[in-house]
mmCIF entry with sequence, helices, sheets and N, C-alpha, C, O atoms, coordinates in Angstrom:
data_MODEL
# 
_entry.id   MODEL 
# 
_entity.id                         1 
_entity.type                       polymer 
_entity.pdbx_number_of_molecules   1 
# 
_entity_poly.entity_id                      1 
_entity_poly.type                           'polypeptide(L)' 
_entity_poly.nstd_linkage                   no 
_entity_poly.nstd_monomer                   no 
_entity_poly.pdbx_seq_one_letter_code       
;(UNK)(UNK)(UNK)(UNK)(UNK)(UNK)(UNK)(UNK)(UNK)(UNK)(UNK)(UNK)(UNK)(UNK)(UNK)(UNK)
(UNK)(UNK)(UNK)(UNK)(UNK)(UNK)(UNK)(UNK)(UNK)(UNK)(UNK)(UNK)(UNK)(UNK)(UNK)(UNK)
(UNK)(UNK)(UNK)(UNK)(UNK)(UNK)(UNK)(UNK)(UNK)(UNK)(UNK)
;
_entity_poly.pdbx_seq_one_letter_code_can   XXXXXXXXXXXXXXXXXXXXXXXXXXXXXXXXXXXXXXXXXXX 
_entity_poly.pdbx_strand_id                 A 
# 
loop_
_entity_poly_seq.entity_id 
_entity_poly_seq.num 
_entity_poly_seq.mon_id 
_entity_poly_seq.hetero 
1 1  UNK n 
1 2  UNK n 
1 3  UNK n 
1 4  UNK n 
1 5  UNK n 
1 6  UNK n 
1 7  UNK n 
1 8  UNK n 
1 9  UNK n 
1 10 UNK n 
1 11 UNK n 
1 12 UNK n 
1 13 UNK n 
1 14 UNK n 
1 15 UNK n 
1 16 UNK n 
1 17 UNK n 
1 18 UNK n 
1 19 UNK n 
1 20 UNK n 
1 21 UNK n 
1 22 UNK n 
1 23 UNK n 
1 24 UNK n 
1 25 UNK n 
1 26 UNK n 
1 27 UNK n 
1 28 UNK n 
1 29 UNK n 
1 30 UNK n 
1 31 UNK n 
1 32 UNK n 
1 33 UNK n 
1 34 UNK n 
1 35 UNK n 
1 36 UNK n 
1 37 UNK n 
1 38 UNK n 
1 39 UNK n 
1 40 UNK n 
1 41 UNK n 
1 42 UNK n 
1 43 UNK n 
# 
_struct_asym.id          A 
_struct_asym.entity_id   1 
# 
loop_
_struct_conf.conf_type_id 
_struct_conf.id 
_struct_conf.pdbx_PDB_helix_id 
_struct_conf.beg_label_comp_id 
_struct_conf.beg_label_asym_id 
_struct_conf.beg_label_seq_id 
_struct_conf.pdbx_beg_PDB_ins_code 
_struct_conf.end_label_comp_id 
_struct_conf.end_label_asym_id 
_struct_conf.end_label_seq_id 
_struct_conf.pdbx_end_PDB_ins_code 
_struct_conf.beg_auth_comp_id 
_struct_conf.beg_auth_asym_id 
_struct_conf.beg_auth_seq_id 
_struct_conf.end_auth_comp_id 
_struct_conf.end_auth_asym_id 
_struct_conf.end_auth_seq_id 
_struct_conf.pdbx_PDB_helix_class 
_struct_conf.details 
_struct_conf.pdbx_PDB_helix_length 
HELX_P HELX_P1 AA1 UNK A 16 ? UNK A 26 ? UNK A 16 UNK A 26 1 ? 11 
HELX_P HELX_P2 AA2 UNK A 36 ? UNK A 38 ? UNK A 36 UNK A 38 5 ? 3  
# 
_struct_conf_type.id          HELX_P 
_struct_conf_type.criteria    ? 
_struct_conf_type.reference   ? 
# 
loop_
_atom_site.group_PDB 
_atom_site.id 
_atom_site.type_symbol 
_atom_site.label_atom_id 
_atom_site.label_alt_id 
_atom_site.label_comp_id 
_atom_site.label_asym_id 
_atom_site.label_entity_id 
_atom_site.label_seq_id 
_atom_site.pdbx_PDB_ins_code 
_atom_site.Cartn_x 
_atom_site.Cartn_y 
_atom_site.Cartn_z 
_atom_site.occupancy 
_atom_site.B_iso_or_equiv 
_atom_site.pdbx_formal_charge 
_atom_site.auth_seq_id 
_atom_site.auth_comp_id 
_atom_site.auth_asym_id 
_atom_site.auth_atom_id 
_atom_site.pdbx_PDB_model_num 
ATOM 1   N N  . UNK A 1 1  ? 73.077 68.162 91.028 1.00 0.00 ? 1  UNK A N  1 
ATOM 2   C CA . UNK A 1 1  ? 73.778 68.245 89.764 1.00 0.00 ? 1  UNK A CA 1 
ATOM 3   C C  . UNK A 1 1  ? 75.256 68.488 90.033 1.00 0.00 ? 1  UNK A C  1 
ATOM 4   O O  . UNK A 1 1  ? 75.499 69.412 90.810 1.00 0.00 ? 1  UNK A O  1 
ATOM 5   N N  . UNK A 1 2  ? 76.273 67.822 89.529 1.00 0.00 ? 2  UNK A N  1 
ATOM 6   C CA . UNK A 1 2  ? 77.618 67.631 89.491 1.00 0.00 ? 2  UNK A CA 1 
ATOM 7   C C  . UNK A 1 2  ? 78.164 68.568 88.356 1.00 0.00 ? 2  UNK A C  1 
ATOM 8   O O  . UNK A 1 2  ? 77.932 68.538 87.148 1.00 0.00 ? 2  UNK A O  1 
ATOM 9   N N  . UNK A 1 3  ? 79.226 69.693 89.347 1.00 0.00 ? 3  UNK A N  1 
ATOM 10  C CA . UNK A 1 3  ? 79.686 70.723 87.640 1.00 0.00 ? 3  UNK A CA 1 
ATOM 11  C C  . UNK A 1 3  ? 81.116 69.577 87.503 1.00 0.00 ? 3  UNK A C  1 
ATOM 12  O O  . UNK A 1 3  ? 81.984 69.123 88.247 1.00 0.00 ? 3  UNK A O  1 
ATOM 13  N N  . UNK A 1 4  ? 80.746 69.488 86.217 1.00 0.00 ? 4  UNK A N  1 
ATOM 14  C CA . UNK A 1 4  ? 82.593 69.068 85.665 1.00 0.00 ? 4  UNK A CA 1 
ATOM 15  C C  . UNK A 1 4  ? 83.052 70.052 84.258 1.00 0.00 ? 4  UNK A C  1 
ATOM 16  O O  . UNK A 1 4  ? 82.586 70.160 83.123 1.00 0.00 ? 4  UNK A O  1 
ATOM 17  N N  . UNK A 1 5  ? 83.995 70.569 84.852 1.00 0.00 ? 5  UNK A N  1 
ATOM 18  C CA . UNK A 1 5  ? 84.900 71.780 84.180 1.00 0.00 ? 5  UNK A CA 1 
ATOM 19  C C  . UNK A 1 5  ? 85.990 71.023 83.346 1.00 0.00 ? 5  UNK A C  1 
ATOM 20  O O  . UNK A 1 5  ? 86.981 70.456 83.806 1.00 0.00 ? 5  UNK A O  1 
ATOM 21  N N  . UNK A 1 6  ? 85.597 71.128 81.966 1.00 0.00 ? 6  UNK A N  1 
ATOM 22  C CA . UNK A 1 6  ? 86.436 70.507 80.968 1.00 0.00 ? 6  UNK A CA 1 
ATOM 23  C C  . UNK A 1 6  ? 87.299 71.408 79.644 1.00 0.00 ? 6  UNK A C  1 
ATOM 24  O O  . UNK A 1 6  ? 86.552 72.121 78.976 1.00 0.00 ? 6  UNK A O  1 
ATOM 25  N N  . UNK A 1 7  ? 88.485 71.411 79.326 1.00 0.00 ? 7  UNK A N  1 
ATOM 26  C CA . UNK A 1 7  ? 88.960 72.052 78.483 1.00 0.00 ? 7  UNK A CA 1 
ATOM 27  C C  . UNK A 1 7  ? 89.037 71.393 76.984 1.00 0.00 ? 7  UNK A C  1 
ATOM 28  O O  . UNK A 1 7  ? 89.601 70.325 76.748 1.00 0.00 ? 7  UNK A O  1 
ATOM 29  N N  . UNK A 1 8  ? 88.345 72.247 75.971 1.00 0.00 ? 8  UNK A N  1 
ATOM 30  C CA . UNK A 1 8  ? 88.466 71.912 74.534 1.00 0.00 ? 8  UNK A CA 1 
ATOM 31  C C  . UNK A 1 8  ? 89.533 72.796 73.861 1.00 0.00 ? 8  UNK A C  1 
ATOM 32  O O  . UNK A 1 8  ? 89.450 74.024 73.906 1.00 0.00 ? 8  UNK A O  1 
ATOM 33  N N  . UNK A 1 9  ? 90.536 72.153 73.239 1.00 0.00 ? 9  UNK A N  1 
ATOM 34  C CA . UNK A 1 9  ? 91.959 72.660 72.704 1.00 0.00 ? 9  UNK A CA 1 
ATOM 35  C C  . UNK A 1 9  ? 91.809 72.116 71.501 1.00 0.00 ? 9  UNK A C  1 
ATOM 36  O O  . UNK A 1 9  ? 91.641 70.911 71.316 1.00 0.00 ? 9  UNK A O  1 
ATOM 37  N N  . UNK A 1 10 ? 91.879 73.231 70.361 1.00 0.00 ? 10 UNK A N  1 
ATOM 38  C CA . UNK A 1 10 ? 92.262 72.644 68.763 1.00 0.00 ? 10 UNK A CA 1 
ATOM 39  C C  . UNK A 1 10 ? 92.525 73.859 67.991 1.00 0.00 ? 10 UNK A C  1 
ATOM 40  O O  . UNK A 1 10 ? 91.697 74.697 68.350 1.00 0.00 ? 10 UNK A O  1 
ATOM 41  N N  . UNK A 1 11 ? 93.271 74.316 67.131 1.00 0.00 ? 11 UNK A N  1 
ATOM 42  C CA . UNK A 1 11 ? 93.164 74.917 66.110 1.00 0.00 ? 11 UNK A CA 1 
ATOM 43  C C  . UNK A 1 11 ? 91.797 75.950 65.632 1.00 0.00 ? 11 UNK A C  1 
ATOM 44  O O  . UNK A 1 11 ? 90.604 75.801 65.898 1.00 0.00 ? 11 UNK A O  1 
ATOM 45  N N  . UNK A 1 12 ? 92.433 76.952 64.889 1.00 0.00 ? 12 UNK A N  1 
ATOM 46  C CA . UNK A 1 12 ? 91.329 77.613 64.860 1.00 0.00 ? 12 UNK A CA 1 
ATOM 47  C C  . UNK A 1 12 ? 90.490 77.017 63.811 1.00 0.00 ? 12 UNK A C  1 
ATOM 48  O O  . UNK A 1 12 ? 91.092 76.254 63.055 1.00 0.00 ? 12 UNK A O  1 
ATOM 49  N N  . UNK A 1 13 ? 88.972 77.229 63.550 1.00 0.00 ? 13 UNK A N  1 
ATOM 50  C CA . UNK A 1 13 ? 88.083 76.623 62.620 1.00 0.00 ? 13 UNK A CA 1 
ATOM 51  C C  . UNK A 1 13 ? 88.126 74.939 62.699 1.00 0.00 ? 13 UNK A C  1 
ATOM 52  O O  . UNK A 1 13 ? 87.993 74.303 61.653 1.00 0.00 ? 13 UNK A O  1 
ATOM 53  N N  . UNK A 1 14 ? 88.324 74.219 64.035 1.00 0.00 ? 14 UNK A N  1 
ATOM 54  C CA . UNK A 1 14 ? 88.306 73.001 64.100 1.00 0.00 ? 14 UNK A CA 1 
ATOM 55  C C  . UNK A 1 14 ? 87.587 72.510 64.914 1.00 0.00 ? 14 UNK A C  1 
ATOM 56  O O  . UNK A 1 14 ? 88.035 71.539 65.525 1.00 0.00 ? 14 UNK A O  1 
ATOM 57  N N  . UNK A 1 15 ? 86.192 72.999 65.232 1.00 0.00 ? 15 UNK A N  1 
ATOM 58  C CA . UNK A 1 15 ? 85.069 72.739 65.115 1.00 0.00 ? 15 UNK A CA 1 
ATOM 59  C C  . UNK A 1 15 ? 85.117 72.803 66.870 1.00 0.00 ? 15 UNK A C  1 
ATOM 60  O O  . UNK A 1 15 ? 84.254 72.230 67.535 1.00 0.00 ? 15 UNK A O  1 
ATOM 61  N N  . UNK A 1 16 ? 85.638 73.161 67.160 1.00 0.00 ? 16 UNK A N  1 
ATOM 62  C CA . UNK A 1 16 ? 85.706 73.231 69.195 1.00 0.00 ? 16 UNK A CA 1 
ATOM 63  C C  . UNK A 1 16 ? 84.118 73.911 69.310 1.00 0.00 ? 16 UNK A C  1 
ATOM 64  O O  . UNK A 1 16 ? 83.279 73.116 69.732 1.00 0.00 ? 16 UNK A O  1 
ATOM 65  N N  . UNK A 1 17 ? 83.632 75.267 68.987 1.00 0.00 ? 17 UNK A N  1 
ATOM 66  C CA . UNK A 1 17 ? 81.750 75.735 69.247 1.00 0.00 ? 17 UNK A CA 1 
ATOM 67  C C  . UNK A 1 17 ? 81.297 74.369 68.658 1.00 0.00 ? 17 UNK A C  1 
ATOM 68  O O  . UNK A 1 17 ? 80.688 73.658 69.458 1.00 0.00 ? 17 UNK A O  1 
ATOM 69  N N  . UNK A 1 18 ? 81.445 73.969 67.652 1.00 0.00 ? 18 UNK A N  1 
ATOM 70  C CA . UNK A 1 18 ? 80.414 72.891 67.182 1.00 0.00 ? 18 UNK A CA 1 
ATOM 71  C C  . UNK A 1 18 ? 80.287 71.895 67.847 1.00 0.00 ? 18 UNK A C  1 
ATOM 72  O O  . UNK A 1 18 ? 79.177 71.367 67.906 1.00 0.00 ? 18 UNK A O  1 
ATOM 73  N N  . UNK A 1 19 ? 81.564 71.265 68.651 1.00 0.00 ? 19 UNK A N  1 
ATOM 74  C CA . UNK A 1 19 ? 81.490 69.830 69.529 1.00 0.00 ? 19 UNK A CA 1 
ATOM 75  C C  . UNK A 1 19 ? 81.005 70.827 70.716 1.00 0.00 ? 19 UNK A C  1 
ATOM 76  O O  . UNK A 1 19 ? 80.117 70.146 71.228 1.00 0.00 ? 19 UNK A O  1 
ATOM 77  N N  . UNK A 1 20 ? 81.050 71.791 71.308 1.00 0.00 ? 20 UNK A N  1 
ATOM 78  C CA . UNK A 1 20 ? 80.524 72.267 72.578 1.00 0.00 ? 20 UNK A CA 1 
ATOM 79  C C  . UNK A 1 20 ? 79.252 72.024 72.424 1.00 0.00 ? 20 UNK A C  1 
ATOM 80  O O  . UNK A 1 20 ? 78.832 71.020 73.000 1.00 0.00 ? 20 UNK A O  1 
ATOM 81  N N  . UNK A 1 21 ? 78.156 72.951 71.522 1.00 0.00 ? 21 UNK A N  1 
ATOM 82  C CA . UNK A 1 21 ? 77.008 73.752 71.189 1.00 0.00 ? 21 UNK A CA 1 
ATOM 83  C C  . UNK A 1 21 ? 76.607 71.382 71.111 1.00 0.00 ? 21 UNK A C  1 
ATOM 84  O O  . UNK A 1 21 ? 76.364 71.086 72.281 1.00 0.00 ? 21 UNK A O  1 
ATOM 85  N N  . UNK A 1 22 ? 76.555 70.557 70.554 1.00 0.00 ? 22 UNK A N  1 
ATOM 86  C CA . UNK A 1 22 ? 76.044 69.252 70.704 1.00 0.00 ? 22 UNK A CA 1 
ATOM 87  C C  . UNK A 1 22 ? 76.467 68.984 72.187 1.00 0.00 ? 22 UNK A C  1 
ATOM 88  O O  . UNK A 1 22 ? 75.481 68.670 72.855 1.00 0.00 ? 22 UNK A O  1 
ATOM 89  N N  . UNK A 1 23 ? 77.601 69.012 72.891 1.00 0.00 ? 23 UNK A N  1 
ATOM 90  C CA . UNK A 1 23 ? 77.526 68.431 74.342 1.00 0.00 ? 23 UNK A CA 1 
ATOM 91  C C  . UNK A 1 23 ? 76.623 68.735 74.876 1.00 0.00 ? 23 UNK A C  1 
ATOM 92  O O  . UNK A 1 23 ? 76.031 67.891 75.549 1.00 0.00 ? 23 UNK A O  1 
ATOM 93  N N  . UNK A 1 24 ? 75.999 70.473 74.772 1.00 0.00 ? 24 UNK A N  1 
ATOM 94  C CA . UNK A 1 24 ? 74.992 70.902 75.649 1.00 0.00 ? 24 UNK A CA 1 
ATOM 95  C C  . UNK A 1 24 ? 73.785 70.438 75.272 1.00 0.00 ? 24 UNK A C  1 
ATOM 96  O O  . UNK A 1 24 ? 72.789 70.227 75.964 1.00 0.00 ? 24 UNK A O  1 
ATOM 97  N N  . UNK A 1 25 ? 73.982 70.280 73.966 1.00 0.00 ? 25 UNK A N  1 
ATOM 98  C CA . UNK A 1 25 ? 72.429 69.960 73.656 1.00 0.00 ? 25 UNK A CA 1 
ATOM 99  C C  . UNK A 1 25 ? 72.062 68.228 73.950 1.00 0.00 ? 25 UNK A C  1 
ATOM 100 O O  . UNK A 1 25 ? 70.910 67.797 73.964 1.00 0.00 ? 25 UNK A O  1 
ATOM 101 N N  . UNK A 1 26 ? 73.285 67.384 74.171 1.00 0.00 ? 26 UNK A N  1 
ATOM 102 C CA . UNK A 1 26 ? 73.005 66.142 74.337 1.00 0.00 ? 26 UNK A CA 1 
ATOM 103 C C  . UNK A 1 26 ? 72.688 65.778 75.781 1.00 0.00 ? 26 UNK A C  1 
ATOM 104 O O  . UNK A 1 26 ? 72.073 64.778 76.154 1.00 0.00 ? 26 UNK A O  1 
ATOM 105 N N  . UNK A 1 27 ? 73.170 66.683 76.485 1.00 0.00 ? 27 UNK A N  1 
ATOM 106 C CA . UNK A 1 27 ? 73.246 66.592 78.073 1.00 0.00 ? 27 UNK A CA 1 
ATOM 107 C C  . UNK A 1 27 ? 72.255 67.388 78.437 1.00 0.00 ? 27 UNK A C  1 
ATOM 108 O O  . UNK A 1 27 ? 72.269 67.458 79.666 1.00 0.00 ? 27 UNK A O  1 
ATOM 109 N N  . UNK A 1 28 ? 71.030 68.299 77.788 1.00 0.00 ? 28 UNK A N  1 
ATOM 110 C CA . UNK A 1 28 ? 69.799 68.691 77.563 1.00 0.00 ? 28 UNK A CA 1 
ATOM 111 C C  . UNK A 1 28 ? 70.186 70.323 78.615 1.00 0.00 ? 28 UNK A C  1 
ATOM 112 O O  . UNK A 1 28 ? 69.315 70.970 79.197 1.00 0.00 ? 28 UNK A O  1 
ATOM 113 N N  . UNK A 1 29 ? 71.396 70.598 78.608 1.00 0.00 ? 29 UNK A N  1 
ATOM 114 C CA . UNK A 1 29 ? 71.538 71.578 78.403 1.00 0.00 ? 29 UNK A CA 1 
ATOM 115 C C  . UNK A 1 29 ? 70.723 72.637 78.292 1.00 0.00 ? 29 UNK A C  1 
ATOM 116 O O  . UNK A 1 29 ? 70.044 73.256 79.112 1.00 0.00 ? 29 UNK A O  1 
ATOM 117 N N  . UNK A 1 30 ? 71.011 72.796 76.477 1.00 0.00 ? 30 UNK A N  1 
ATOM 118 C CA . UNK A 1 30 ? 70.087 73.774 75.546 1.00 0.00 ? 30 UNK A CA 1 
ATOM 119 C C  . UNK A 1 30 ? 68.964 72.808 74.907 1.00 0.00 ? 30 UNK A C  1 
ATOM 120 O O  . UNK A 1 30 ? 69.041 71.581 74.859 1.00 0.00 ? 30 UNK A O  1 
ATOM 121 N N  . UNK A 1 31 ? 67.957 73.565 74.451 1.00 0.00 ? 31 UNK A N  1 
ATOM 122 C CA . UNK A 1 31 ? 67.264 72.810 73.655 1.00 0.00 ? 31 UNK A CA 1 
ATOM 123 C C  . UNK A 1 31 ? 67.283 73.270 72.368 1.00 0.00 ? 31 UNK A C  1 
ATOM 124 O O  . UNK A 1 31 ? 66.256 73.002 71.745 1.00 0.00 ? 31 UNK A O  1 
ATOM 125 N N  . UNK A 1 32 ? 68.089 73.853 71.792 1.00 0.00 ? 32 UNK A N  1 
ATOM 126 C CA . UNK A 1 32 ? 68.868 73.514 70.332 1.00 0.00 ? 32 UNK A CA 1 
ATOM 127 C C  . UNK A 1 32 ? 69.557 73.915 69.884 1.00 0.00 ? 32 UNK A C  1 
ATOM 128 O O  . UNK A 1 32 ? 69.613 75.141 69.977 1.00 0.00 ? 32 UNK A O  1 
ATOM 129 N N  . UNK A 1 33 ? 70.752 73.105 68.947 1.00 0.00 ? 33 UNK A N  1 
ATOM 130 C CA . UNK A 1 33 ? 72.040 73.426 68.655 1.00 0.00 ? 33 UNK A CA 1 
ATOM 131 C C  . UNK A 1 33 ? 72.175 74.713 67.723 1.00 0.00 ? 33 UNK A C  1 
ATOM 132 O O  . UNK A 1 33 ? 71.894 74.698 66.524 1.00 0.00 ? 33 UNK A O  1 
ATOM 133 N N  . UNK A 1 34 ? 72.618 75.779 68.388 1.00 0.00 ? 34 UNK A N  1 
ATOM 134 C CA . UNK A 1 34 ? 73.600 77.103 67.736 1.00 0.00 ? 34 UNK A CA 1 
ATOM 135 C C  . UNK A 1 34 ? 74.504 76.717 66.865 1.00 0.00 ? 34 UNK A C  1 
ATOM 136 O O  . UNK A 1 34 ? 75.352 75.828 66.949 1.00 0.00 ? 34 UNK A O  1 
ATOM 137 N N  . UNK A 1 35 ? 74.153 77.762 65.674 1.00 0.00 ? 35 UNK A N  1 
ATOM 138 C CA . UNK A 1 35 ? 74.853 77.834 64.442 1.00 0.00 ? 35 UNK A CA 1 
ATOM 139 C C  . UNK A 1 35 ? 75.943 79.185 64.154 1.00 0.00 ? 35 UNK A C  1 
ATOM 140 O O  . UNK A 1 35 ? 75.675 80.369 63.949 1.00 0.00 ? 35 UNK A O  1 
ATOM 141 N N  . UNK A 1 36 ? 77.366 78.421 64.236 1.00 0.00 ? 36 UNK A N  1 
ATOM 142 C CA . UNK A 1 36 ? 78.481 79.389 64.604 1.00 0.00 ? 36 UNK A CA 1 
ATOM 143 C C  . UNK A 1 36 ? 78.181 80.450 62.995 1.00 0.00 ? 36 UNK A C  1 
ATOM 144 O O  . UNK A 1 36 ? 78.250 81.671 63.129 1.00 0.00 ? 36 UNK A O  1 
ATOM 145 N N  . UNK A 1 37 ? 77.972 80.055 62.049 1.00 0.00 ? 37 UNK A N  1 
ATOM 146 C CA . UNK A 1 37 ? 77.585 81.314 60.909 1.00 0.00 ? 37 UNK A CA 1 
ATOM 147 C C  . UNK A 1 37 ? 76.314 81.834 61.537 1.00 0.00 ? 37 UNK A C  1 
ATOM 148 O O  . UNK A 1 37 ? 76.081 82.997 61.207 1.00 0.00 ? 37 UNK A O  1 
ATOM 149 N N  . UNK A 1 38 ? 75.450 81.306 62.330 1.00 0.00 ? 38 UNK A N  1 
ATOM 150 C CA . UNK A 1 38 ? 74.411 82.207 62.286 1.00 0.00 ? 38 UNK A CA 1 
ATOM 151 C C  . UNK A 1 38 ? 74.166 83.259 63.866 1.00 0.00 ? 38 UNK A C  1 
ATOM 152 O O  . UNK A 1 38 ? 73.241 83.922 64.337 1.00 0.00 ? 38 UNK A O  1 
ATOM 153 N N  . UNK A 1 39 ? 75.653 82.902 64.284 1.00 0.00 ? 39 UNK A N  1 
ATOM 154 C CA . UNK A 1 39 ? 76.060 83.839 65.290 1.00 0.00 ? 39 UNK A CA 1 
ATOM 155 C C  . UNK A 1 39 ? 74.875 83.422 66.680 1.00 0.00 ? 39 UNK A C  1 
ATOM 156 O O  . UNK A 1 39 ? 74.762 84.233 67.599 1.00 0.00 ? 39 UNK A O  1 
ATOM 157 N N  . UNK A 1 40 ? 74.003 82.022 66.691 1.00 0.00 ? 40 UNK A N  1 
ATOM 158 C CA . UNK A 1 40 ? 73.423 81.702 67.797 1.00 0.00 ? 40 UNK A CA 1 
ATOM 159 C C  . UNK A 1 40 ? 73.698 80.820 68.817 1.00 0.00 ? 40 UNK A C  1 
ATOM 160 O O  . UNK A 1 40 ? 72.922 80.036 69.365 1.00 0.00 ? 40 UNK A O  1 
ATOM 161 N N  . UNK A 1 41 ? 75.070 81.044 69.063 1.00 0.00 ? 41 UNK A N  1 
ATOM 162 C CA . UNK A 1 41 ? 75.760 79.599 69.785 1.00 0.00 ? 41 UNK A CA 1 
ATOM 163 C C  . UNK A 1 41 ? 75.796 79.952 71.271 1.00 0.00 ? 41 UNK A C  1 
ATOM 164 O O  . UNK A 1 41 ? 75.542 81.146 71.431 1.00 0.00 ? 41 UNK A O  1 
ATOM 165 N N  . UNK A 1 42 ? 76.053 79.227 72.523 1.00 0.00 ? 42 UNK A N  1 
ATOM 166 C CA . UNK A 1 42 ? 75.797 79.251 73.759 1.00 0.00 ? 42 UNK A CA 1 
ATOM 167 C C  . UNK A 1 42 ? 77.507 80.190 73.706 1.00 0.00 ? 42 UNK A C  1 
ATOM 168 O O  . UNK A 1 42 ? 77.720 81.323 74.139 1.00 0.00 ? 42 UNK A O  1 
ATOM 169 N N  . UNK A 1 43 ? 78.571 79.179 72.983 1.00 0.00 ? 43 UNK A N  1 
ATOM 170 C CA . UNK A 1 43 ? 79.955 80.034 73.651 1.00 0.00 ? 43 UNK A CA 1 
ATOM 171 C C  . UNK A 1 43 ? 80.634 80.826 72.608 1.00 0.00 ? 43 UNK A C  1 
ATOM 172 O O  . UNK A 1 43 ? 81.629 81.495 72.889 1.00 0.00 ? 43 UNK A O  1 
# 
């Protein structure tokens, strides 16, 4: 397995946990996407 170390930069409330919390889950990561209101997110 190959680590690649990537930086997400935006504004606050512009969805940076939300595009993370799907990368992991698309790249099977996690097996399911964390909800930043429901305080269950990976970051």
């Amino acid at each position: 397995m190959t680590t690649i170390n990537i930086g997400i930069v935006a504004h606050v409330d512009a969805g940076k946990t939300s595009l993370t919390e799907r990368i992991l889950y698309e790249t099977n990561v996690i097996k399911e996407v964390g909800r930043v209101d429901s305080g269950n997110t990976q970051t």
